[in-house]
C-alpha positions as CSV (number, residue, x, y, z in Angstrom):
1,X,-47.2,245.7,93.1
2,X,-49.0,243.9,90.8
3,X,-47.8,245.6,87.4
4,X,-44.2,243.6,88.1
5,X,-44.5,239.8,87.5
6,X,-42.7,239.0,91.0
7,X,-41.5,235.0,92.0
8,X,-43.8,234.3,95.1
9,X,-40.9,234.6,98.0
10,X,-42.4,235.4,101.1
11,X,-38.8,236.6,102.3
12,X,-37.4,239.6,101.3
13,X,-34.0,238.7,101.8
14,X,-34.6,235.8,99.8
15,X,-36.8,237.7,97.2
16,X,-33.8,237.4,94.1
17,X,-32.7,233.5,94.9
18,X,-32.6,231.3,91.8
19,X,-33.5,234.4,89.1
20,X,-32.8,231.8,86.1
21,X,-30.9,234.2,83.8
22,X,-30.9,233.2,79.7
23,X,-27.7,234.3,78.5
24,X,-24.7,236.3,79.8
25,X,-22.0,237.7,77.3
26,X,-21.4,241.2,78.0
27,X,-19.7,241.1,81.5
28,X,-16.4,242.4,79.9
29,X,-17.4,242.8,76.1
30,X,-13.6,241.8,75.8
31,X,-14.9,238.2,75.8
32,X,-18.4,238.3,74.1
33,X,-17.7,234.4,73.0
34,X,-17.8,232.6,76.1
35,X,-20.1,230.3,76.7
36,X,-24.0,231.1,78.0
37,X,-24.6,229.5,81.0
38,X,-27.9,230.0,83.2
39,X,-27.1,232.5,85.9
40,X,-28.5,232.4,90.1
41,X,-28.9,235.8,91.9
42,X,-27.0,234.5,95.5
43,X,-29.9,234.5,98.2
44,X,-29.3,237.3,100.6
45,X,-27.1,239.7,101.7
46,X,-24.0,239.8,99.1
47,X,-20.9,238.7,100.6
48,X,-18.8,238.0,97.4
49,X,-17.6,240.2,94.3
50,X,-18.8,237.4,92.1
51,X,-22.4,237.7,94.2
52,X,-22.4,241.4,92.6
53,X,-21.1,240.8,89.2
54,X,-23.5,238.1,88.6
55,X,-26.2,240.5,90.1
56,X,-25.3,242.8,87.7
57,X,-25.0,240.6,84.4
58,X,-27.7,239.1,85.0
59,X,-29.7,242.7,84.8
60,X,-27.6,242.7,81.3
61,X,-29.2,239.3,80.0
62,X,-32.7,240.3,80.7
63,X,-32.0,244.2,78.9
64,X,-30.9,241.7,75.8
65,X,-33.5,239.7,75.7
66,X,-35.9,242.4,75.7
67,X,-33.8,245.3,73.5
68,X,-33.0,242.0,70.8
69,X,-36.9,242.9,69.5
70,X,-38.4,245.9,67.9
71,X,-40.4,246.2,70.5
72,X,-38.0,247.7,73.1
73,X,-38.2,250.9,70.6
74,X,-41.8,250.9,69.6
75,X,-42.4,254.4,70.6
76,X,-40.1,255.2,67.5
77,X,-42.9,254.1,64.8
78,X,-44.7,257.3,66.2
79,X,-42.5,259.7,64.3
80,X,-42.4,261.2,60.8
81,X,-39.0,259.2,59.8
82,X,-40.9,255.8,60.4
83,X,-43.5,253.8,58.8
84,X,-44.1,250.2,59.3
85,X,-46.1,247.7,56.4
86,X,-49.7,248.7,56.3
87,X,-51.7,245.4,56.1
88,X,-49.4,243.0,57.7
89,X,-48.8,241.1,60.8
90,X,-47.3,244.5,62.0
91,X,-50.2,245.9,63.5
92,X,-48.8,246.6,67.1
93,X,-46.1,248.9,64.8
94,X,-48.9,250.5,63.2
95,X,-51.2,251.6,66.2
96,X,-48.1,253.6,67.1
97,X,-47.4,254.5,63.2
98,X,-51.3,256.2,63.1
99,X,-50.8,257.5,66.6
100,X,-54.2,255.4,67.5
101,X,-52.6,252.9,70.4
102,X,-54.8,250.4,72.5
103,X,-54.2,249.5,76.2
104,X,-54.0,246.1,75.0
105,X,-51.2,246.8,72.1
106,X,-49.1,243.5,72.5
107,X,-45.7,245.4,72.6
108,X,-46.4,247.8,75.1
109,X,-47.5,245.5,77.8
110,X,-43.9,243.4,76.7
111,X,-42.0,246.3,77.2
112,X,-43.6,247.3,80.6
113,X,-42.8,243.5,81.9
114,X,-39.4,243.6,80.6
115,X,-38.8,247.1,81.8
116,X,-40.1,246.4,85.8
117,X,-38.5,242.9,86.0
118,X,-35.3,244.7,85.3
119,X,-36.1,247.6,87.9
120,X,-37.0,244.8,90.3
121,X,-33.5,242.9,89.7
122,X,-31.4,246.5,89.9
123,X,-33.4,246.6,93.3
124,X,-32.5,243.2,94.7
125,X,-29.0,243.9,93.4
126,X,-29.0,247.4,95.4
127,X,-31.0,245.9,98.8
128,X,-28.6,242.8,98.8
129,X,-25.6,245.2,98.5
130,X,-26.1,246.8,101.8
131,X,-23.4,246.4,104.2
132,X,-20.9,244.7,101.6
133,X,-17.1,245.8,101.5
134,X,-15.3,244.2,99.2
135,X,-11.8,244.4,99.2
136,X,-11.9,245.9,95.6
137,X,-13.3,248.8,96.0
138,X,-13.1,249.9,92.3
139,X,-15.0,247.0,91.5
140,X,-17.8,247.4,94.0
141,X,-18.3,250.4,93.0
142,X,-18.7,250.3,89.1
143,X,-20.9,247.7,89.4
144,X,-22.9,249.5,91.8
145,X,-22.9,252.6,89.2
146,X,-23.7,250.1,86.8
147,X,-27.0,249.3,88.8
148,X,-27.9,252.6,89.4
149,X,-27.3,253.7,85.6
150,X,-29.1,250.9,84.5
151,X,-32.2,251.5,86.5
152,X,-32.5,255.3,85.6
153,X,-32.3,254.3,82.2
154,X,-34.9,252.2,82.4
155,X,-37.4,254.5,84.3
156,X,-36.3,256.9,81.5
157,X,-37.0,254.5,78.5
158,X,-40.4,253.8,79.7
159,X,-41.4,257.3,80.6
160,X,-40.8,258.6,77.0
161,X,-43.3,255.8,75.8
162,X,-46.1,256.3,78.3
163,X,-45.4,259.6,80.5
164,X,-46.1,259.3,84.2
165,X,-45.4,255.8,85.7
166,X,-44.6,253.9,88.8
167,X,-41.2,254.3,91.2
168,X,-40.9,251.1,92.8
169,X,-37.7,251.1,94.5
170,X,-37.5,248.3,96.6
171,X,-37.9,244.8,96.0
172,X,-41.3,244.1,98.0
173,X,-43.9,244.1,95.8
174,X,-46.3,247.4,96.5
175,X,-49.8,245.6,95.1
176,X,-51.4,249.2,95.3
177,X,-48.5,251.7,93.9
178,X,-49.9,254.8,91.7
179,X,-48.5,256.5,89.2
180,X,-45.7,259.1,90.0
181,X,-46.1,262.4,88.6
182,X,-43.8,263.6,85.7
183,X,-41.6,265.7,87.5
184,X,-40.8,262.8,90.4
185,X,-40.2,260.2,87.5
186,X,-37.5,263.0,85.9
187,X,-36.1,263.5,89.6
188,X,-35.8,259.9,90.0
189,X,-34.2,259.5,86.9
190,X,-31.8,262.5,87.7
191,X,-30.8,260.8,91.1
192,X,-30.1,257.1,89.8
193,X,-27.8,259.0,86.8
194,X,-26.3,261.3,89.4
195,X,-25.4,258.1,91.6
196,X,-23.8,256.6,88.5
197,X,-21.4,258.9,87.4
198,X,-20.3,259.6,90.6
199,X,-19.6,255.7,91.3
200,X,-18.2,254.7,87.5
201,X,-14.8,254.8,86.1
202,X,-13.7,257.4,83.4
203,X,-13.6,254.1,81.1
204,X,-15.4,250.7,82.2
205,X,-11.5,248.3,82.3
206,X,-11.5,245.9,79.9
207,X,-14.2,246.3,77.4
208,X,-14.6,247.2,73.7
209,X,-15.2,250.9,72.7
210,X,-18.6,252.4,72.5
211,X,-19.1,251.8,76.3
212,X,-20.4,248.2,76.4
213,X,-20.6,249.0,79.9
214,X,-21.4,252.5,80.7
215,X,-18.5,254.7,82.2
216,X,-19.1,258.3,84.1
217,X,-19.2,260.0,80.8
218,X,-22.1,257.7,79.8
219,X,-24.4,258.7,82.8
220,X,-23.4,262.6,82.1
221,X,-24.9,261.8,78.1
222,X,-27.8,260.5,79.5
223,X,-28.4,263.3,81.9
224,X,-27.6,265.8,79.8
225,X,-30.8,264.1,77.1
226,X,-33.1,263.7,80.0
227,X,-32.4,267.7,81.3
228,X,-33.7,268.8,77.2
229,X,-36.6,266.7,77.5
230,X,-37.8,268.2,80.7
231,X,-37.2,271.3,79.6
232,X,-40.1,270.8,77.0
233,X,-43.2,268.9,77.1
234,X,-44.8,267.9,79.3
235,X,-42.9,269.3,82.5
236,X,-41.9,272.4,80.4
237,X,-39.2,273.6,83.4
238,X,-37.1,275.7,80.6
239,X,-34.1,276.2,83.8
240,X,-33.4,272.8,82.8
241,X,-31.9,273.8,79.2
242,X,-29.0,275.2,81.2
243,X,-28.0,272.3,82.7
244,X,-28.6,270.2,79.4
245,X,-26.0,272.2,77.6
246,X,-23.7,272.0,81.0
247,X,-23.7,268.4,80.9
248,X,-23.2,267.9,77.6
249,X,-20.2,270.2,77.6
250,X,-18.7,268.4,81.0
251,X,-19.2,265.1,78.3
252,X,-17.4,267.1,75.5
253,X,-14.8,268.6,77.6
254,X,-13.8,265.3,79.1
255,X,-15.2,263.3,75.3
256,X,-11.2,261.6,75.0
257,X,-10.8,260.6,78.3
258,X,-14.1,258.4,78.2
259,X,-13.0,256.9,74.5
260,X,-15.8,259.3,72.6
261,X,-15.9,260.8,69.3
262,X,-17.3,260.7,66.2
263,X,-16.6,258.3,63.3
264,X,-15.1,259.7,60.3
265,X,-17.7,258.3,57.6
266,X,-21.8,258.1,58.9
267,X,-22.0,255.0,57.1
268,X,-19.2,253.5,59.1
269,X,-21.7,253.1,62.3
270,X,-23.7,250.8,60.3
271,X,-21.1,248.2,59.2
272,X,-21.3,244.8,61.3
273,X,-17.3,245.7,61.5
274,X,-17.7,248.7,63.3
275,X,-20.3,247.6,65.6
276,X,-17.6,248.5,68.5
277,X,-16.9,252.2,68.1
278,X,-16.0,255.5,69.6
279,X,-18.8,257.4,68.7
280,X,-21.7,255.4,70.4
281,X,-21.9,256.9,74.4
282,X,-23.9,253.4,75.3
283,X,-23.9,250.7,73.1
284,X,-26.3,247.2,74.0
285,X,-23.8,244.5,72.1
286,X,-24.5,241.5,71.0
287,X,-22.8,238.3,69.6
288,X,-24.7,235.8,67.0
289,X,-21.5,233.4,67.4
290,X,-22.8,232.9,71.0
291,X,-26.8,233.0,70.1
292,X,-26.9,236.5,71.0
293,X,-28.8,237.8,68.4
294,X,-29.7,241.2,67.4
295,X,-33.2,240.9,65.6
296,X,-34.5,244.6,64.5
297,X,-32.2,245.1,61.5
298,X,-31.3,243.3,58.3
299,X,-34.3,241.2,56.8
300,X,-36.8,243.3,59.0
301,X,-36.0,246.7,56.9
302,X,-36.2,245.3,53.7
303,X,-39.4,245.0,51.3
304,X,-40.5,241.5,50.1
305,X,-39.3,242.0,46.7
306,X,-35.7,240.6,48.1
307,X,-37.7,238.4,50.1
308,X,-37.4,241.1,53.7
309,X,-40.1,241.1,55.9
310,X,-41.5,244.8,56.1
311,X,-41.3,246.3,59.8
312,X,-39.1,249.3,59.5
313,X,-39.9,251.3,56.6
314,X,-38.8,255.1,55.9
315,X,-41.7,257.6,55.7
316,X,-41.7,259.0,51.7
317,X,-42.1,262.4,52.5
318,X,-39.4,262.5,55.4
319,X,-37.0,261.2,52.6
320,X,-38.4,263.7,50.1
321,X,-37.4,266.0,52.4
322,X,-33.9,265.2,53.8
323,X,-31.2,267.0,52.3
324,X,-28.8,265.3,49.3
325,X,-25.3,264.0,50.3
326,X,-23.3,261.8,52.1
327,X,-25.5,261.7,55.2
328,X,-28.4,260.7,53.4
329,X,-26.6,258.4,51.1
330,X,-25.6,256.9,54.7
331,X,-29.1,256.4,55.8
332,X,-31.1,254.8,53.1
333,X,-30.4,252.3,50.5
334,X,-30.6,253.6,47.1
335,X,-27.9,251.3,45.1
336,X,-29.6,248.6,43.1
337,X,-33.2,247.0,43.0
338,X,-33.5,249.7,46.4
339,X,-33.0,252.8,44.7
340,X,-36.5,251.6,42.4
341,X,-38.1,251.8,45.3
342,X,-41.4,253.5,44.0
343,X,-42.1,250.7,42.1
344,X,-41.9,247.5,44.9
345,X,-44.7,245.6,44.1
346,X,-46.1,245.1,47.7
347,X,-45.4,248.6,49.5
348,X,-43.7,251.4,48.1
349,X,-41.5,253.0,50.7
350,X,-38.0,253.8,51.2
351,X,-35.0,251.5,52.9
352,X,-33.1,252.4,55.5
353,X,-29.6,251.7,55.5
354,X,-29.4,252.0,59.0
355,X,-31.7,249.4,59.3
356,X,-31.1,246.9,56.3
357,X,-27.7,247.4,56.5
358,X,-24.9,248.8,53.9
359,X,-24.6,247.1,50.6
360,X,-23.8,243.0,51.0
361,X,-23.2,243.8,55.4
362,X,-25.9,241.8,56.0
363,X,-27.5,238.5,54.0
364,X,-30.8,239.3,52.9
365,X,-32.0,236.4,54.4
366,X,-30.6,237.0,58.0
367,X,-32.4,238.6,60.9
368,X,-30.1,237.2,63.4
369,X,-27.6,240.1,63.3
370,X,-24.3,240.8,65.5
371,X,-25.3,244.6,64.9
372,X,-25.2,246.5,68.3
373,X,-27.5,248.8,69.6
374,X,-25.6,252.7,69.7
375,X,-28.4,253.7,72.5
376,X,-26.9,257.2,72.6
377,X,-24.5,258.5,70.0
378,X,-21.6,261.2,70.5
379,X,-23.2,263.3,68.0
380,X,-26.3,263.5,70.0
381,X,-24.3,265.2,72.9
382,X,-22.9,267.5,70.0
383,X,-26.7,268.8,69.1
384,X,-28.2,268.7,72.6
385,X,-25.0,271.4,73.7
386,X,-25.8,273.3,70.8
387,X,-29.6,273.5,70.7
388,X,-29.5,273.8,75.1
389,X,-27.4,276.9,74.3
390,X,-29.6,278.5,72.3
391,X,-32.5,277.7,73.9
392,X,-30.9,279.1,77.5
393,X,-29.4,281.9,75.7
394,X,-25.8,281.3,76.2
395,X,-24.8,280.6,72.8
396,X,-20.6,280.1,72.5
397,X,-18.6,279.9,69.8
398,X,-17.7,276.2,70.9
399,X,-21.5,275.7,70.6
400,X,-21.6,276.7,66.6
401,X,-18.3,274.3,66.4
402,X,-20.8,271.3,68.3
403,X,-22.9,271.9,65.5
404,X,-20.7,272.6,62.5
405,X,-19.2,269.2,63.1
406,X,-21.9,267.2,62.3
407,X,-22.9,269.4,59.5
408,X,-19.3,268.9,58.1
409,X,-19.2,265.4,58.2
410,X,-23.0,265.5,57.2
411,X,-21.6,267.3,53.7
412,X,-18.4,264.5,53.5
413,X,-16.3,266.8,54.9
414,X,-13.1,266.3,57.8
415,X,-15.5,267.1,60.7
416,X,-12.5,269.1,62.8
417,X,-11.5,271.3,59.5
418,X,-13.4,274.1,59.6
419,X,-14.9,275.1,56.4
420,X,-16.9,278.2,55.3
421,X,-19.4,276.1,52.8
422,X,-21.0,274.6,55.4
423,X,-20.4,276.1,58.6
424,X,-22.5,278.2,60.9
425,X,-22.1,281.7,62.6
426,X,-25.3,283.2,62.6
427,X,-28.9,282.3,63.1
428,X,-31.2,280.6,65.6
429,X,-28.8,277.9,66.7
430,X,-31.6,276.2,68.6
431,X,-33.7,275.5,65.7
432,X,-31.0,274.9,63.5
433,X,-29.2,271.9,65.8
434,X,-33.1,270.6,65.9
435,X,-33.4,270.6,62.3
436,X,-30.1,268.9,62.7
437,X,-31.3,265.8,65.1
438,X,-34.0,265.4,62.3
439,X,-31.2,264.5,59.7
440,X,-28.6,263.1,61.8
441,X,-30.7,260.0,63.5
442,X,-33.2,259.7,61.5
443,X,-34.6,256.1,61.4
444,X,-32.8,255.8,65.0
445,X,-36.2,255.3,67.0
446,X,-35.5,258.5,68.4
447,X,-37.4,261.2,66.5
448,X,-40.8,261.1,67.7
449,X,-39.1,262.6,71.4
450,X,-38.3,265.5,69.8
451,X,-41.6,266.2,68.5
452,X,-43.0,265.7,71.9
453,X,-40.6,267.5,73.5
454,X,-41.3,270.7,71.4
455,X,-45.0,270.3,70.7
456,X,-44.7,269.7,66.9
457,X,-46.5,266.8,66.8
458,X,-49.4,268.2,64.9
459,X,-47.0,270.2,62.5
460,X,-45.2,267.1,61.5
461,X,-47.6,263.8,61.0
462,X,-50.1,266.6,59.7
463,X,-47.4,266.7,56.4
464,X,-46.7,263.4,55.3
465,X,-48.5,263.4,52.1
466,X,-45.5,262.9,49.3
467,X,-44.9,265.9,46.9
468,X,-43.1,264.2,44.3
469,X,-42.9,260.6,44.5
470,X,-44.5,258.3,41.8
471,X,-44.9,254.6,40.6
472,X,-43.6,253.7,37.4
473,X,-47.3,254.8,35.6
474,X,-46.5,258.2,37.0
475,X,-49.1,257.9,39.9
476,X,-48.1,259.8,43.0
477,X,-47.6,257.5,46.2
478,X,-49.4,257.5,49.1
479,X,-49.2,257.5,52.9
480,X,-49.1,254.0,53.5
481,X,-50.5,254.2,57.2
482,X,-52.4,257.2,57.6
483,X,-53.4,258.8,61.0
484,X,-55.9,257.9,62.6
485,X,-55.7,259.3,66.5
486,X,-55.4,262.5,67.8
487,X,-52.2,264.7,66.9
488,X,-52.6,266.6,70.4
489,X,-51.1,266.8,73.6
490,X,-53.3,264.7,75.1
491,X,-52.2,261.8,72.8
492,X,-48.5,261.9,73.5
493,X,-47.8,259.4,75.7
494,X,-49.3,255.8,74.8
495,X,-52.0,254.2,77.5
496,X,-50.7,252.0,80.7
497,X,-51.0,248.5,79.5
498,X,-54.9,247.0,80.1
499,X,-53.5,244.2,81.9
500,X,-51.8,246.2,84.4
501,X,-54.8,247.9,84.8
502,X,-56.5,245.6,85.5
503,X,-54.5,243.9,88.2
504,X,-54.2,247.5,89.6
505,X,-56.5,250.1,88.7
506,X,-54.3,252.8,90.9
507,X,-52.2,252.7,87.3
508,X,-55.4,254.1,85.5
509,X,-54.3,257.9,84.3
């Protein structure tokens, strides 16, 4: 297959010898200080639990390595929350920004490479697994759930960037592999996810909350986000709402046994002490004590009047538009030379807190963060039970109390104490929980699905223009990266790399 970068092993048994791995940290999460060594995949047929466990980890360093970058969520510049700087080095960022994305955008063809070489290793792992009875049988089999999770969430990362794709599921390279159609990519996903959470623990042993390593309740989350999006666009199969809001309730119902639940304070997720936490389903950790940086946040959000280097901007109108309180107080900086922030002499645009981090969290001049990556948030399984519900027309009163718990603790409020100023009886409870997701994670790379989900791409990047924000000579702001591609369906999904084209023109859509 010749969109994988494979090692040129003639032998398939022999196919994942001496994988030199970068770093390893996160094989407990209990002990994210020891030291990084380079890592070798045993040749053959596993015969040892420390075979599998280094299989495993060493699928871990290469998701770091990739997920440490901006890049692993450049699909997220594509939404209405997120802008990028508009004459800068940034210009992958901005292709997606202006939904106007070349087969030969840098970070896509990144992505796909990092992507596959995981997919191949969770393959090796799986084919040199065969046969192997270890005489802990817990252990064999998380790790194993660990592959399979892993892998399905990779096939699902990818396909929310660029739609259909390629299935390779064994490790012999297939030079002449196609693309799989959308509904075989989602049934794909759906079986790896299923395979997980039958094979992982309630709660991964010895780790840190947030689910460093993923436990059954973490392969549920994800299945319950992948049943909403193929509900919608572009597989539109609407039976599949039902089975979004079941799977989100099986992760509710079951939410204290697997360690989940929401934070008290929103603005507690951001804080480099809290980057361990109950509320985050999946987390990616990392550990700058060890080298293990995490390079998306800090300086990258901030504008270069405190010296910051301009990649992940807030779009004006979107913060025009989101709602006054706590919660947005929690996602953008407004406390000092940020709160001016019509009047930045280089690009006028909002901060995100989530990005730049709370007030003195993190150095202005550091890039190199310990801030984890919450890939899938508690509160997300919250709104996907309540909008699912609607949308399959089995509304409960425990699915207005998914939703009136983030809207409580959206207002500052204890999210378990009901209260009548905010809460929620009446109404379309789909659209209100989506309306919902737009607040609750915005500047979370995750946006831009839910437009594409829905079809409201064209409503949304069509109104960016800010109403009522000006410079300090009272001149109203612009869009700073204004669109340039097409807002319809046919531009939803960004192109297969050139280069993998190239090498295999079956990959042409």
């Amino acid at each position: 297959m010749k969109n994988i970068k494979f090692f040129n092993l003639t032998n398939a048994k022999i196919l994942s010898a001496f994988i030199l791995l970068s770093v390893l940290s996160i094989q407990s999460c209990a002990d994210l200080d020891e030291d990084p060594t380079l890592s070798r995949l045993a040749p053959g047929q596993y015969t040892l639990q420390e075979e599998l466990e280094l299989g495993v980890t060493g699928i871990y360093s290469r998701l770091r390595n990739a997920s440490q970058w901006s890049t692993f969520f450049v699909n997220g510049w594509s939404g209405d929350d997120i802008t990028t700087h508009r004459v800068s080095n940034k210009e992958d960022f901005r292709e997606f920004d202006q939904r106007s994305i070349a087969p030969t955008n840098g970070r896509i063809s990144s992505n796909w490479r990092d992507i596959y070489a995981m997919v191949r290793a969770a393959n090796n792992v799986l084919e040199s697994s065969e046969g192997l009875q270890l005489t802990d049988q817990d252990a064999q089999n998380r790790l194993l759930g660990e592959i399979y999770f892993l892998r399905g969430t990779m096939f699902f990362h990818l396909t929310r960037i660029h739609g259909a794709i390629p299935l390779p599921l064994t490790s012999i390279p297939d030079f002449e592999i196609g693309l799989s159609t959308q509904e075989e990519v989602y049934a794909q996903i759906e079986a790896d996810l299923l395979q997980a959470e039958t094979l992982l623990p309630t709660v991964y042993p010895n780790v840190q909350p947030g689910a460093p390593r993923p436990n059954s309740g973490s392969a549920r989350a994800l299945l319950a986000r992948l049943y909403l999006d193929w509900a919608g666009f572009p597989a539109k199969d609407t039976s599949k709402y039902e089975q979004a809001a079941t799977s989100a309730q099986t992760v509710m119902n079951n939410a204290s046994s697997h360690g989940f639940a929401l934070v008290d304070d929103l603005e507690d997720l951001w804080l480099l002490s809290n980057r361990f936490n109950n509320e985050s389903i999946w987390t990616i950790a990392y550990n700058k004590a060890s080298e293990l940086h995490n390079r998306k946040y800090g300086k990258l959000g901030n504008p270069s009047d405190v010296g910051g280097w301009q990649e992940t901007f807030a779009e004006i109108r979107f913060f025009e538009d989101f709602p006054e309180g706590p919660r947005k107080e929690a996602t953008y900086r407004t406390d000092g030379v940020w709160g001016n922030w019509e009047n930045f002499t280089d690009q006028a645009t909002p901060v995100f807190k989530k990005i730049a981090g709370p007030e003195g969290d993190i150095p202005l001049s550091d890039f190199n963060t310990d801030r984890n990556d919450f890939y899938m948030r508690y509160a997300e399984v919250l709104l996907i039970y309540a909008e699912a519900s609607g949308r399959s027309g089995n509304v409960t009163p425990a699915s207005w109390e998914a939703l009136n718990k983030i809207r409580r603790r959206a207002a500052g409020l204890p999210y378990n104490t009901a209260n009548a100023s905010v809460d929620l009886t009446s109404g379309d409870i789909a659209e209100l929980a989506f309306m919902e997701r737009k607040w609750e994670f915005a500047g979370e790379w995750i946006r831009w699905n839910d437009l594409v989900r829905t079809e409201r791409v064209q409503q949304a990047l069509s109104n960016r223009d800010p109403q009522v924000s000006r410079n300090s000579s009272g001149v109203l702001l612009d869009v700073q990266n204004p669109i340039l591609g097409s807002l319809g369906t046919d531009n939803y999904f960004a192109p297969i790399p050139q280069n993998e084209v190239d090498l295999n023109p079956n990959l042409k859509k």
